[in-house]
N, CA, C and O atoms as a CHARMM CRD file, in Angstrom:
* protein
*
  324
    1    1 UNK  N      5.92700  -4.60900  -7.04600 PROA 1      0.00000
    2    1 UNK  CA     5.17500  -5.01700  -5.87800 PROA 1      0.00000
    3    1 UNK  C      5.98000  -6.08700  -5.14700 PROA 1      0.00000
    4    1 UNK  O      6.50700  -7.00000  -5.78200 PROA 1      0.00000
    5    2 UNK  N      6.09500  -5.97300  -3.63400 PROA 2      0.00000
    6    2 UNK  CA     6.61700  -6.91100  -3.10200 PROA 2      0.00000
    7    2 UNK  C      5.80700  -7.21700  -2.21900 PROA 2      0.00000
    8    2 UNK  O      5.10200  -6.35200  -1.69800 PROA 2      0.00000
    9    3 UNK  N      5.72800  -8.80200  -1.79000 PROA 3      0.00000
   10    3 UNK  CA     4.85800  -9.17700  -0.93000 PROA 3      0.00000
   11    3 UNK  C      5.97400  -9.70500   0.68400 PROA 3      0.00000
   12    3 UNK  O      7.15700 -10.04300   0.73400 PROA 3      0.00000
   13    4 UNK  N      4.98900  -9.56800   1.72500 PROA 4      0.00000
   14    4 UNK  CA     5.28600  -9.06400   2.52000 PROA 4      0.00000
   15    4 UNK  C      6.01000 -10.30600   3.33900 PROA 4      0.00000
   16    4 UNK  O      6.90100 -10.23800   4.18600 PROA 4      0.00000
   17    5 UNK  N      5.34500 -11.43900   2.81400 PROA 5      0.00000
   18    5 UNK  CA     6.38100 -12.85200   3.12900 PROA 5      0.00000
   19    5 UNK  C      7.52400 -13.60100   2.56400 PROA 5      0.00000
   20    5 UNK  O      8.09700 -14.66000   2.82500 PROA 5      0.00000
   21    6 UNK  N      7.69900 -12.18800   1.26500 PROA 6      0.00000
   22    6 UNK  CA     8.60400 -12.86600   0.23400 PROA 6      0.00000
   23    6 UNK  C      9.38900 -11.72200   0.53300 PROA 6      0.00000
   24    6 UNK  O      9.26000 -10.96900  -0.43200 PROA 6      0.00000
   25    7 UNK  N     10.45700 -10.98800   1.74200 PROA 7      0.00000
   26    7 UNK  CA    11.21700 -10.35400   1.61600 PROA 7      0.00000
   27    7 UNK  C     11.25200 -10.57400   2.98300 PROA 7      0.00000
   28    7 UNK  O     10.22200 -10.72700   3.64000 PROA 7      0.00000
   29    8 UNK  N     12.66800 -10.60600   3.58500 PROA 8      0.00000
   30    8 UNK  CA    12.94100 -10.61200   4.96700 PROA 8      0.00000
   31    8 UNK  C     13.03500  -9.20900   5.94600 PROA 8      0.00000
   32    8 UNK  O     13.48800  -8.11300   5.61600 PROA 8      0.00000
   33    9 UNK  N     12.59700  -9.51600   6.93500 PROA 9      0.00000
   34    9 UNK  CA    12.53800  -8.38500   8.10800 PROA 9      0.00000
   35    9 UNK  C     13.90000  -7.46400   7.27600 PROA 9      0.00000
   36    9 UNK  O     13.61300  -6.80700   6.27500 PROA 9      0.00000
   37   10 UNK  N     15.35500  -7.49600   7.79000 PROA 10     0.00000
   38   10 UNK  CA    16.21000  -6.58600   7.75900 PROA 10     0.00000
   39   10 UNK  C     16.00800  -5.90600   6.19000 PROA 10     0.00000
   40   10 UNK  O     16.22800  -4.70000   6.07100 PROA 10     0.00000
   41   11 UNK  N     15.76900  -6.35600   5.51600 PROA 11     0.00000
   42   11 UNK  CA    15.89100  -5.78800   4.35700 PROA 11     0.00000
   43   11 UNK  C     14.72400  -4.95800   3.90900 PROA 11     0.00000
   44   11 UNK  O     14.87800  -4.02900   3.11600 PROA 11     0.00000
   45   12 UNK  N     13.63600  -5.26300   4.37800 PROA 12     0.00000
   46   12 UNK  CA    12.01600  -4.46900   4.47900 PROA 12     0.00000
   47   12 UNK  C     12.63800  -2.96300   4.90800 PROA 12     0.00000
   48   12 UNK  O     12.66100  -1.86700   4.34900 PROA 12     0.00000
   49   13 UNK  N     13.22600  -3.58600   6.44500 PROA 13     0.00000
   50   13 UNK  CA    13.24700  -2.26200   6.99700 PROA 13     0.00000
   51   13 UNK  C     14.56700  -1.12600   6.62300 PROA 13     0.00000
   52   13 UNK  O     14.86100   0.00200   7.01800 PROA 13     0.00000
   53   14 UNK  N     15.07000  -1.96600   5.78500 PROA 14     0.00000
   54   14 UNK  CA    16.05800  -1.02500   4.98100 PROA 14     0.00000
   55   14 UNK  C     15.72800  -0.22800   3.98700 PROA 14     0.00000
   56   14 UNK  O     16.22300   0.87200   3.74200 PROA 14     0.00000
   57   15 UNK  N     14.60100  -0.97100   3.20900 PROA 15     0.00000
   58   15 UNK  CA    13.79200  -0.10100   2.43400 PROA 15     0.00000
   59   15 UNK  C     12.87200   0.66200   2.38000 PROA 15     0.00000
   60   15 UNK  O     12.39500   1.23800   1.40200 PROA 15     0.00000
   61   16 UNK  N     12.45500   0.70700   3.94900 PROA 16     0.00000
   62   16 UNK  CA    11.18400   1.42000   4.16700 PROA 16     0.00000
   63   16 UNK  C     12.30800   2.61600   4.89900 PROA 16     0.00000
   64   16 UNK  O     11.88900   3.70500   5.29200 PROA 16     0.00000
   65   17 UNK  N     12.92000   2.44700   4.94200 PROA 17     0.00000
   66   17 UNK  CA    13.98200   3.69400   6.23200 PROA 17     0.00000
   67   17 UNK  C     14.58700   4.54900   5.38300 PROA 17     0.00000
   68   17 UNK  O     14.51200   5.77700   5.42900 PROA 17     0.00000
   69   18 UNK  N     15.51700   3.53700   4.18000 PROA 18     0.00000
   70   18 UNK  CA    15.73200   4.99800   3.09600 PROA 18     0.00000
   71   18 UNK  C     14.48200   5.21200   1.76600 PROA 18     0.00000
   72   18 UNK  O     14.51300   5.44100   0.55700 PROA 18     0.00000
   73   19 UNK  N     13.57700   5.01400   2.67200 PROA 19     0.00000
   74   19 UNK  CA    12.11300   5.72600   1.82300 PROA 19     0.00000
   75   19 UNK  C     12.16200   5.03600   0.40200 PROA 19     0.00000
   76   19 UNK  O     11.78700   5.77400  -0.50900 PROA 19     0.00000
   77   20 UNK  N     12.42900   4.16200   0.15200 PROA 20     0.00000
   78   20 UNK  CA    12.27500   3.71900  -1.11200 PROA 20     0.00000
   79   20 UNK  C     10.52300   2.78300  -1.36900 PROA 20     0.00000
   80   20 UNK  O      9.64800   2.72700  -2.23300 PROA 20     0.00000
   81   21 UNK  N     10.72600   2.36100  -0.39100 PROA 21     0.00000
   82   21 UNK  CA     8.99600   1.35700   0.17100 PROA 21     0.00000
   83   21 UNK  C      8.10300   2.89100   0.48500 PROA 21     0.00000
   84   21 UNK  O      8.26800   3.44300   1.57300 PROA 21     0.00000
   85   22 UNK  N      7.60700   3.21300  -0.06900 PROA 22     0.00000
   86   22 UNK  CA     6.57000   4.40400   0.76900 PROA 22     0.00000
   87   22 UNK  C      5.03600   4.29500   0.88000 PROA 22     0.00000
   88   22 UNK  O      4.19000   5.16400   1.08800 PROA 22     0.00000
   89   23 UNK  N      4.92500   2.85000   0.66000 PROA 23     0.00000
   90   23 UNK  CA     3.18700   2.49000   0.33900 PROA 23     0.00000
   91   23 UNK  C      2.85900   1.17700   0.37100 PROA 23     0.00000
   92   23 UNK  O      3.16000   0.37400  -0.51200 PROA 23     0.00000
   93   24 UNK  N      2.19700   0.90900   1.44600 PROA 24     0.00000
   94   24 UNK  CA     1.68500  -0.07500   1.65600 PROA 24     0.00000
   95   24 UNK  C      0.10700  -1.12000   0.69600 PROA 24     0.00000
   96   24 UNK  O     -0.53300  -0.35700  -0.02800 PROA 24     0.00000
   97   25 UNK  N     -0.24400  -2.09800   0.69300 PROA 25     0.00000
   98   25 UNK  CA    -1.49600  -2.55000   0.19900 PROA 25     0.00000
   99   25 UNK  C     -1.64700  -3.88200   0.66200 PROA 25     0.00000
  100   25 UNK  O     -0.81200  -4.74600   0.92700 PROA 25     0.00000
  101   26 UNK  N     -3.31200  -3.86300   0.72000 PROA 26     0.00000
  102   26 UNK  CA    -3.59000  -5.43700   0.58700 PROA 26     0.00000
  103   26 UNK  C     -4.23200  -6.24400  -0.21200 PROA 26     0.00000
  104   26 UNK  O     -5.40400  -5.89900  -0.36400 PROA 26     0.00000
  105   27 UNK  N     -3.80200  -7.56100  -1.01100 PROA 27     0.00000
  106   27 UNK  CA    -3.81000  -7.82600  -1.86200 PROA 27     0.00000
  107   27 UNK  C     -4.49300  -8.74100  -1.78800 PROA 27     0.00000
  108   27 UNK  O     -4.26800  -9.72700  -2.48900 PROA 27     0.00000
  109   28 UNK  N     -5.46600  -8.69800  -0.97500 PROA 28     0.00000
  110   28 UNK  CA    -7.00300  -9.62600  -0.60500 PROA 28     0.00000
  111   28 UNK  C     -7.88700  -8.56000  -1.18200 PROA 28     0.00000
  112   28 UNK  O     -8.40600  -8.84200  -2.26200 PROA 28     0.00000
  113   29 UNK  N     -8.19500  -7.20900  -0.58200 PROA 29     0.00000
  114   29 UNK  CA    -9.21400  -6.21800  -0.80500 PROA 29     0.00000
  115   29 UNK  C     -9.10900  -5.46700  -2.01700 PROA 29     0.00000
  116   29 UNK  O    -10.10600  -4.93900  -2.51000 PROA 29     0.00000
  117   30 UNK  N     -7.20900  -5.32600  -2.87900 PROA 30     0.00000
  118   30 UNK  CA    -6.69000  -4.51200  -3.40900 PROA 30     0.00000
  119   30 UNK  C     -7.15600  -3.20100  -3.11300 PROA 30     0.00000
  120   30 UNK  O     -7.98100  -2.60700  -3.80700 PROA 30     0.00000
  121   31 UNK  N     -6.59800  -2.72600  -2.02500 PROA 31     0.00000
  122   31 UNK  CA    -6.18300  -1.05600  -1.08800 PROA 31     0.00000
  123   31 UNK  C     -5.03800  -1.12500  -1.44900 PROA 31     0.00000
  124   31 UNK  O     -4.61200  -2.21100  -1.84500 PROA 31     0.00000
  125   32 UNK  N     -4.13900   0.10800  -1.41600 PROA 32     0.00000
  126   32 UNK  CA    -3.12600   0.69300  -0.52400 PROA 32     0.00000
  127   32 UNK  C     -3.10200   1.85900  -0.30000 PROA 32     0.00000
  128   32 UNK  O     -3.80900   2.72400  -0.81600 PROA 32     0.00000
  129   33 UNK  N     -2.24700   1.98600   0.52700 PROA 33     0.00000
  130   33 UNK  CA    -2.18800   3.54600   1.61500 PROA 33     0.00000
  131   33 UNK  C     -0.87800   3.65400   1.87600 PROA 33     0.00000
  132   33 UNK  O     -0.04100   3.02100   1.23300 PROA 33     0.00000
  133   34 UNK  N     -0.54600   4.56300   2.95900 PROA 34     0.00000
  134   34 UNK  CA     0.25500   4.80400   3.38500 PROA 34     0.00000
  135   34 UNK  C      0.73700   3.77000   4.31300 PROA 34     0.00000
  136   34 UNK  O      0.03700   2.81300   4.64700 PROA 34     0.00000
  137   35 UNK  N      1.90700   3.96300   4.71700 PROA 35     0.00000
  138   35 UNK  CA     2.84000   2.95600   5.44500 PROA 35     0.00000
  139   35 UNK  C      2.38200   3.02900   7.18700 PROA 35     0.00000
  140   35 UNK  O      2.49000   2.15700   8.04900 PROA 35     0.00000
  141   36 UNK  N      1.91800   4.23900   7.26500 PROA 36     0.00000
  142   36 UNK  CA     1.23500   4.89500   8.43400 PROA 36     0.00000
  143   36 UNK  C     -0.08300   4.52800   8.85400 PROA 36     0.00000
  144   36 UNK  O     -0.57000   4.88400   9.92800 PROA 36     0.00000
  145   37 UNK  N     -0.36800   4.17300   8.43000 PROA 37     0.00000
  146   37 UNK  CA    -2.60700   4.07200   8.40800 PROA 37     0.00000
  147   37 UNK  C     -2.83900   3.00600   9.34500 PROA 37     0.00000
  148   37 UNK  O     -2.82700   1.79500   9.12500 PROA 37     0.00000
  149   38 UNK  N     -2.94600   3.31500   9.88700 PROA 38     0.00000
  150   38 UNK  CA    -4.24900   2.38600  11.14600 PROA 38     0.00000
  151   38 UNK  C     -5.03200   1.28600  10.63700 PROA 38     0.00000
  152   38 UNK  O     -5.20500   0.29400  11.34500 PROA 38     0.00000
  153   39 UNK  N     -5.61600   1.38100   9.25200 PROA 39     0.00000
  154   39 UNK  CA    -6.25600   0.52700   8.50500 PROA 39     0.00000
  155   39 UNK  C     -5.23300  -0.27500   8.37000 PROA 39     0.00000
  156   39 UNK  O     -5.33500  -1.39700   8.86700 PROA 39     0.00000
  157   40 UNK  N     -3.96900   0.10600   7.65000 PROA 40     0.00000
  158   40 UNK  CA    -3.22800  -0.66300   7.03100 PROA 40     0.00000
  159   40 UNK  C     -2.26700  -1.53200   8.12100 PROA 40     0.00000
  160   40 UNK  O     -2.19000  -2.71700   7.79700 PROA 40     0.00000
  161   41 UNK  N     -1.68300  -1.25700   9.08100 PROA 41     0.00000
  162   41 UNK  CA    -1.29000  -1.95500  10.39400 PROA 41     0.00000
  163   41 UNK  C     -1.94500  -3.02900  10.81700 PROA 41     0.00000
  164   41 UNK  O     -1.34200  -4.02400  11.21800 PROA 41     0.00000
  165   42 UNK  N     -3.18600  -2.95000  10.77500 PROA 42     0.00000
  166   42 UNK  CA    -4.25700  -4.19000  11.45800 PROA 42     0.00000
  167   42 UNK  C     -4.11500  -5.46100  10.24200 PROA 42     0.00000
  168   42 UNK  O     -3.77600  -6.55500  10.69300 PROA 42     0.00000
  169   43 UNK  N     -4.29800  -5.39100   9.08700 PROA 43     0.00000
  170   43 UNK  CA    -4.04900  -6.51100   8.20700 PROA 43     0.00000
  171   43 UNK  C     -3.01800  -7.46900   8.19900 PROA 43     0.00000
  172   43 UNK  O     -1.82300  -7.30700   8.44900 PROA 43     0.00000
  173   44 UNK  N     -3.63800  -8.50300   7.87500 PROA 44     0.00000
  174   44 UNK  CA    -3.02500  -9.95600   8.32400 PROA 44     0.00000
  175   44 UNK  C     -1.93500  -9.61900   6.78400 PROA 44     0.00000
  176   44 UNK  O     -2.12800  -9.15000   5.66300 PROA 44     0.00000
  177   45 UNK  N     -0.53500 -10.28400   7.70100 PROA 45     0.00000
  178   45 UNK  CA     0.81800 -10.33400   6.86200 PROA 45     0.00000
  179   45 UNK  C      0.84800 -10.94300   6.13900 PROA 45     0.00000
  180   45 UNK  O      1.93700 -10.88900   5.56800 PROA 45     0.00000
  181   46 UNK  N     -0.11600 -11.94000   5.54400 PROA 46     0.00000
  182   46 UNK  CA    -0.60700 -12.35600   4.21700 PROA 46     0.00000
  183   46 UNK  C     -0.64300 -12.01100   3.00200 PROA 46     0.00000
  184   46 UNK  O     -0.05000 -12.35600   1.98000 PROA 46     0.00000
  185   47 UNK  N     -1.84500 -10.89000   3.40200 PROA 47     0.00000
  186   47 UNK  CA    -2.26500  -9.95800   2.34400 PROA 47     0.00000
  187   47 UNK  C     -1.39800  -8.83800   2.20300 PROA 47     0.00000
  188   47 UNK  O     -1.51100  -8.26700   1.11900 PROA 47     0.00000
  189   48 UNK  N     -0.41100  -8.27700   3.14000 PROA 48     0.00000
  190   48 UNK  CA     0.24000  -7.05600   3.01100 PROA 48     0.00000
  191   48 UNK  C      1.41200  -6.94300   1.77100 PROA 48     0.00000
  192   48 UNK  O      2.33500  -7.75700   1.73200 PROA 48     0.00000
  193   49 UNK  N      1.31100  -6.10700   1.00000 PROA 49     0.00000
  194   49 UNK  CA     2.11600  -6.20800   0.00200 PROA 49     0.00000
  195   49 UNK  C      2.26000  -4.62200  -0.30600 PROA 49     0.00000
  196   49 UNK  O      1.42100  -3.72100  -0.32200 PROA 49     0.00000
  197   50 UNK  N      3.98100  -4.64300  -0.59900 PROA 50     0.00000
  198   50 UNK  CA     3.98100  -2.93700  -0.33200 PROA 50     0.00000
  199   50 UNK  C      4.74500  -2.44600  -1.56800 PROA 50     0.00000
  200   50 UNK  O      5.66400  -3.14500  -1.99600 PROA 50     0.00000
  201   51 UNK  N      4.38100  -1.12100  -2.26000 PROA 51     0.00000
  202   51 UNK  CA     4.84800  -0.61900  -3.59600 PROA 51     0.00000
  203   51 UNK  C      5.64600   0.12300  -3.51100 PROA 51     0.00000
  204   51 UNK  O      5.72400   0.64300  -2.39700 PROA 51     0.00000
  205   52 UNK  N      6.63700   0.58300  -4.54500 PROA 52     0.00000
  206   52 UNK  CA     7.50100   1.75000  -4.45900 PROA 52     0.00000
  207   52 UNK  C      6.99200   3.12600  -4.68100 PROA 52     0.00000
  208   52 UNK  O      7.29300   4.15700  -4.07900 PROA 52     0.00000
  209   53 UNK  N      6.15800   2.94400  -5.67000 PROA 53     0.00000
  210   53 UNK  CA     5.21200   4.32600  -6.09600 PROA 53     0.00000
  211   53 UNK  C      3.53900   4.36800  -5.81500 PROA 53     0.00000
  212   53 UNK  O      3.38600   3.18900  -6.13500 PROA 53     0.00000
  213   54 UNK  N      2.58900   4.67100  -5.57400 PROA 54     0.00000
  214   54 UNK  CA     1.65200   5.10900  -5.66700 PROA 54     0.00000
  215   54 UNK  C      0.53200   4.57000  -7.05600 PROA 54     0.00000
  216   54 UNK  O     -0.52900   3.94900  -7.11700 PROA 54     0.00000
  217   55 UNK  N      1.71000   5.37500  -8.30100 PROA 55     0.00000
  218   55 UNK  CA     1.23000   4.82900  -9.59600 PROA 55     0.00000
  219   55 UNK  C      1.57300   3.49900  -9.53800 PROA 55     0.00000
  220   55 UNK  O      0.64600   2.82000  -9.97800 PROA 55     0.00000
  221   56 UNK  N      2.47000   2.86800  -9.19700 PROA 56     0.00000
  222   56 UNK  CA     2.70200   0.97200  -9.09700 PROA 56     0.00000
  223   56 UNK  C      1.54100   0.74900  -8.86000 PROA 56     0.00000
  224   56 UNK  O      0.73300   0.15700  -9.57500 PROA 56     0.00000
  225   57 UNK  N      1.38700   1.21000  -7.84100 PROA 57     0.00000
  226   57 UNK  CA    -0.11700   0.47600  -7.03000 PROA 57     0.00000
  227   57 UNK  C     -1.44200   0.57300  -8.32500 PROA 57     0.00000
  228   57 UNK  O     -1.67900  -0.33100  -9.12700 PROA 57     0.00000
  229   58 UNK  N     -1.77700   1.18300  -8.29000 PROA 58     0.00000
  230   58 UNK  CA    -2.34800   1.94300  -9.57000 PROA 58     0.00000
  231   58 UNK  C     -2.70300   0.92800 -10.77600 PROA 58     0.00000
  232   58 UNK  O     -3.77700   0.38200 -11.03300 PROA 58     0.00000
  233   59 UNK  N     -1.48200   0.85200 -11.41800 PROA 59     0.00000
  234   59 UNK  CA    -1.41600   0.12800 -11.92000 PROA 59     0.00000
  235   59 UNK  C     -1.20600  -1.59300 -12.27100 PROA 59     0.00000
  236   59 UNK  O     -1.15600  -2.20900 -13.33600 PROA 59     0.00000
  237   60 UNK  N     -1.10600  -2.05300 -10.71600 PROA 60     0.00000
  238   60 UNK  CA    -1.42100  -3.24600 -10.67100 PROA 60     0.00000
  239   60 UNK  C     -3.04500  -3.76500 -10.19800 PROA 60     0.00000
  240   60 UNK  O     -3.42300  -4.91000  -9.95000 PROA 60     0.00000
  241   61 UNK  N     -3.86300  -2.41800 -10.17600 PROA 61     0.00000
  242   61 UNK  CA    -5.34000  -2.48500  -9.72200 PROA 61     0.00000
  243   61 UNK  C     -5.97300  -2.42900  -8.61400 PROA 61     0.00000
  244   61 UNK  O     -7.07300  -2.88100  -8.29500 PROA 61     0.00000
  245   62 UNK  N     -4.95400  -1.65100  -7.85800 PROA 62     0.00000
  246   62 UNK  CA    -5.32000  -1.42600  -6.56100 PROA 62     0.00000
  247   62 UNK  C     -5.89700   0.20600  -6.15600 PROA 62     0.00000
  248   62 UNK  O     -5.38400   1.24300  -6.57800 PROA 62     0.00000
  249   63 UNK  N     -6.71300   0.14300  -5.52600 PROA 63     0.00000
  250   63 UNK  CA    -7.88200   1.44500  -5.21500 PROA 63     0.00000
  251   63 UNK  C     -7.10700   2.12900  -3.96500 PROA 63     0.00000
  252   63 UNK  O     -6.37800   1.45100  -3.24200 PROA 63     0.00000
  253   64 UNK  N     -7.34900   3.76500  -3.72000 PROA 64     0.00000
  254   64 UNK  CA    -6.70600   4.44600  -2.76400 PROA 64     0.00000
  255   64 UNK  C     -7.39500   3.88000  -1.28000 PROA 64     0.00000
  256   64 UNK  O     -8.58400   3.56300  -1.32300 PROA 64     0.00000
  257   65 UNK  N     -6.75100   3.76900  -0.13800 PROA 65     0.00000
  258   65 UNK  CA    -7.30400   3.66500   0.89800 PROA 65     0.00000
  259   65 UNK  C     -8.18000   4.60500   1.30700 PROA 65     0.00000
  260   65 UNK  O     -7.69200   5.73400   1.23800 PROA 65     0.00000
  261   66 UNK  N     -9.78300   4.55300   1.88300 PROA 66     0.00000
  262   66 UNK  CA   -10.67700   5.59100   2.01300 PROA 66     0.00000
  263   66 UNK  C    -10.01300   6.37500   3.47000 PROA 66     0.00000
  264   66 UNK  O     -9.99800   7.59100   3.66300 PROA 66     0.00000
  265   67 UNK  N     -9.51500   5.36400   4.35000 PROA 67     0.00000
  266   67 UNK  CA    -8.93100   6.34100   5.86800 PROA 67     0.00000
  267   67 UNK  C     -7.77200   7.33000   5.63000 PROA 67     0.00000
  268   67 UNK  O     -7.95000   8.52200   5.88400 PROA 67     0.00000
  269   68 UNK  N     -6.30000   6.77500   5.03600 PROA 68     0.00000
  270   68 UNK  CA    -5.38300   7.74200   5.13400 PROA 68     0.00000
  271   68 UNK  C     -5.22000   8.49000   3.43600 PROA 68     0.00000
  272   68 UNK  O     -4.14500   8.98600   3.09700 PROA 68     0.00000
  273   69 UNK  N     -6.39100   8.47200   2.52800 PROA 69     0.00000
  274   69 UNK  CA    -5.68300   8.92000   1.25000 PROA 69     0.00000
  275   69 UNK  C     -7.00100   9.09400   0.95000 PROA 69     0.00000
  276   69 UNK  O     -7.48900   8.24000   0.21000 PROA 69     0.00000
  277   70 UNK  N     -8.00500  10.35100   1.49300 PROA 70     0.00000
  278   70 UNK  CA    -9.29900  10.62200   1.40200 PROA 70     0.00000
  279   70 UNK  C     -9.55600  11.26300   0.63600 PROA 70     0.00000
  280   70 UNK  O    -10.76900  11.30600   0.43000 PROA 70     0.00000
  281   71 UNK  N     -8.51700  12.32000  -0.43400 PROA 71     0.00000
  282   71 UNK  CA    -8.83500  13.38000  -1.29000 PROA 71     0.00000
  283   71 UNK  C     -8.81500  12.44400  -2.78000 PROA 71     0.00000
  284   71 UNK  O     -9.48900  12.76300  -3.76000 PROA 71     0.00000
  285   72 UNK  N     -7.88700  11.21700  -2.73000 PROA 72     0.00000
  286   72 UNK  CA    -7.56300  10.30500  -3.59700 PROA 72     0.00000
  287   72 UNK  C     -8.07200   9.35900  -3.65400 PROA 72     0.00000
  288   72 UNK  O     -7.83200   8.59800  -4.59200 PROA 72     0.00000
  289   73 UNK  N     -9.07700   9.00000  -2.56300 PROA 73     0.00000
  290   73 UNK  CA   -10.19100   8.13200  -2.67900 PROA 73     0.00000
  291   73 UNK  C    -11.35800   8.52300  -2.95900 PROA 73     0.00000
  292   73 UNK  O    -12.13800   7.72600  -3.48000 PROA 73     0.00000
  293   74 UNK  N    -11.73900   9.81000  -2.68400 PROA 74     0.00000
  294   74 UNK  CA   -12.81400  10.29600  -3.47200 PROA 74     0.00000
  295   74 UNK  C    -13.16300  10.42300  -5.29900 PROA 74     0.00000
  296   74 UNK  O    -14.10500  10.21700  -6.06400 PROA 74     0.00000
  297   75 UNK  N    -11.54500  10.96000  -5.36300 PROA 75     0.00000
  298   75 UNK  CA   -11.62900  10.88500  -6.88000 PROA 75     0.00000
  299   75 UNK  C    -11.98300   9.98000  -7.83200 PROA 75     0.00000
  300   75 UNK  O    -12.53400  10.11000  -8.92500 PROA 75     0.00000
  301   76 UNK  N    -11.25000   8.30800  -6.75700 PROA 76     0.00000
  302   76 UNK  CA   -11.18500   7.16800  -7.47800 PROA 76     0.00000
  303   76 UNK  C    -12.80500   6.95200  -7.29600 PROA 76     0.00000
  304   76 UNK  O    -13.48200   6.50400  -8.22100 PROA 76     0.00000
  305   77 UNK  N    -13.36500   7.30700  -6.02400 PROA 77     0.00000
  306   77 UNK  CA   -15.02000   6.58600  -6.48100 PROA 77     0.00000
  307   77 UNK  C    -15.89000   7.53000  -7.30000 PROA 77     0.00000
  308   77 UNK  O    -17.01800   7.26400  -7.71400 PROA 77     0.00000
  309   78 UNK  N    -15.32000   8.49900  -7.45400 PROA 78     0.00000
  310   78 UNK  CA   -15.90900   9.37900  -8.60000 PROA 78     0.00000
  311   78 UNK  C    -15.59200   9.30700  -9.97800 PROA 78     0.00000
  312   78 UNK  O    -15.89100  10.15900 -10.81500 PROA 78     0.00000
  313   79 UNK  N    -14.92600   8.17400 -10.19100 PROA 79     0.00000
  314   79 UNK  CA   -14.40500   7.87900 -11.26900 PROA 79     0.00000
  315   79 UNK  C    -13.36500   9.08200 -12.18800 PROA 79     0.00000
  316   79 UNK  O    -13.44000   9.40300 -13.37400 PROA 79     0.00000
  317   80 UNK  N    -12.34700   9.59100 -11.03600 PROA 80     0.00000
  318   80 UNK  CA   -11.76000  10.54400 -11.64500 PROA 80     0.00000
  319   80 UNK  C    -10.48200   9.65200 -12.11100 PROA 80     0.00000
  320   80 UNK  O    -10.01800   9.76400 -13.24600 PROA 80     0.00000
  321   81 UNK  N     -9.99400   8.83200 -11.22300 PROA 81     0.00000
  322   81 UNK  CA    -8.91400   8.12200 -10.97000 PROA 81     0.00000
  323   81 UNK  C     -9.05300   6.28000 -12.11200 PROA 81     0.00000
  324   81 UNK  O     -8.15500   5.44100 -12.04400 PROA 81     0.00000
């Protein structure tokens, strides 16, 4: 997990460009989503903290975003996830 004030602009965007960053979260609500999400854009650069994998996220206790990851947020409130 990297947080979003503890890594500088050029290097973020080096990692989000050769796709290594592919998932965003916030670590006020514990969400993450996609790097894409409308939800996830509006959050204060505080809380934004972004994973390499999916399962990272996962496993640091963070829940699927209900807007851009809806088939994977259902599961999680169904307690599949």
């Amino acid at each position: 997990m990297i947080r979003h004030q503890e890594i500088d602009q050029p290097k973020l965007k080096h990692l989000i460009k050769s796709k290594l960053i592919q998932w965003g979260g916030n670590s006020k609500l514990k969400i993450y989503g996609t790097l894409y999400c409308k939800s996830g854009k509006r959050m204060k650069e505080e809380h934004r903290v972004f994973f390499f994998t999916a399962q990272e996220a996962i496993n640091n206790g963070y829940r699927p975003c209900g807007n851009c990851l809806k088939m994977e947020y259902k599961k999680w409130k169904n307690g599949l996830i």
